[in-house]
C-alpha positions in Angstrom: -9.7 29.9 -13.9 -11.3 30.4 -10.5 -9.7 28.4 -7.7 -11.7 27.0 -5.1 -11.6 27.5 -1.3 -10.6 24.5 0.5 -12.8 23.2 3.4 -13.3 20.7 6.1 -16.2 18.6 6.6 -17.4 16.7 9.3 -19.8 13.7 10.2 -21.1 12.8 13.1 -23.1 9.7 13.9 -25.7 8.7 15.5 -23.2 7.0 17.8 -21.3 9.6 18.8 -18.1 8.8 15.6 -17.1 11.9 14.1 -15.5 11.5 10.8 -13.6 14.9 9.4 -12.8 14.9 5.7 -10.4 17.7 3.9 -8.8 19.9 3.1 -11.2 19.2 0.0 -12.9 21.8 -2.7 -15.5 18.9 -3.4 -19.2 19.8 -2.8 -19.9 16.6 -0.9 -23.0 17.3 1.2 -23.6 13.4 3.1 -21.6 10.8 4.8 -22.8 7.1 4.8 -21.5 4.4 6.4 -22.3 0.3 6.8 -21.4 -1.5 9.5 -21.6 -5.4 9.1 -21.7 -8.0 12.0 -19.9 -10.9 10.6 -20.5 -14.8 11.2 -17.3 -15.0 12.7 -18.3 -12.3 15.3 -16.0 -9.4 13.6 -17.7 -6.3 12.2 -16.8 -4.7 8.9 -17.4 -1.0 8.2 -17.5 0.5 4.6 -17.9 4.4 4.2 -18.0 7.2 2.0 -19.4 10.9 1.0 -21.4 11.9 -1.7 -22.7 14.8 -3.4 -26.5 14.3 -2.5 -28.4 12.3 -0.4 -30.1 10.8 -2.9 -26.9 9.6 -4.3 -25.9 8.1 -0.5 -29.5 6.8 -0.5 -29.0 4.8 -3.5 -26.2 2.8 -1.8 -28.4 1.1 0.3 -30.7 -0.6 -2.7 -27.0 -3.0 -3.1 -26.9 -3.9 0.6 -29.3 -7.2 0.2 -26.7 -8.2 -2.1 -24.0 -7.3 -0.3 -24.9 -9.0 2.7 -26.0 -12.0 1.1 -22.8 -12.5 -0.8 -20.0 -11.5 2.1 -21.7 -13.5 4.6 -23.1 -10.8 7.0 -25.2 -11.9 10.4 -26.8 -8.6 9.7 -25.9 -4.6 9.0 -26.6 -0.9 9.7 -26.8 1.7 7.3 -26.6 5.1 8.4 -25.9 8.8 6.3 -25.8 12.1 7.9 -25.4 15.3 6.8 -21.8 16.9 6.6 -21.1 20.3 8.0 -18.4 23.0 7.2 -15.9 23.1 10.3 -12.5 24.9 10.3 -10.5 21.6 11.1 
């Protein structure tokens, strides 16, 4: 059995976070992320890498719901590209 090679990946934002995932052998290709304003003021942020981007864009068609049922003031979705890095 073939073993794979184990990589880092890394996300940046829009905003300037970077977000490095691994050592994994996963062939995750995007990051997305949500972040919430709350009523109270607070913020919320939810995240996660998938294997496509159509697979992160499909985790925006919940957000409606999402929002509607948490309580949110409003939310940002965002997914980038990750890239290979060597940490």
């Amino acid at each position: 059995m073939a073993r794979r090679r184990k990589r880092y990946l890394t996300a940046t934002m829009a905003d300037g976070y970077v977000k490095t995932i691994g050592p994994t052998a996963d062939p995750f290709t995007h990051y997305w992320r949500v972040v919430a304003d709350l009523e109270n003021g607070r913020t919320e942020v939810f995240w996660g890498h998938t294997r496509s981007l159509a697979e992160a864009k499909k985790k925006r068609t919940a957000l409606a719901e999402a929002a509607r049922m948490r309580g949110w003031k409003n939310y940002a979705f965002e997914v980038v590209e990750l890239v290979e890095s060597e940490a």
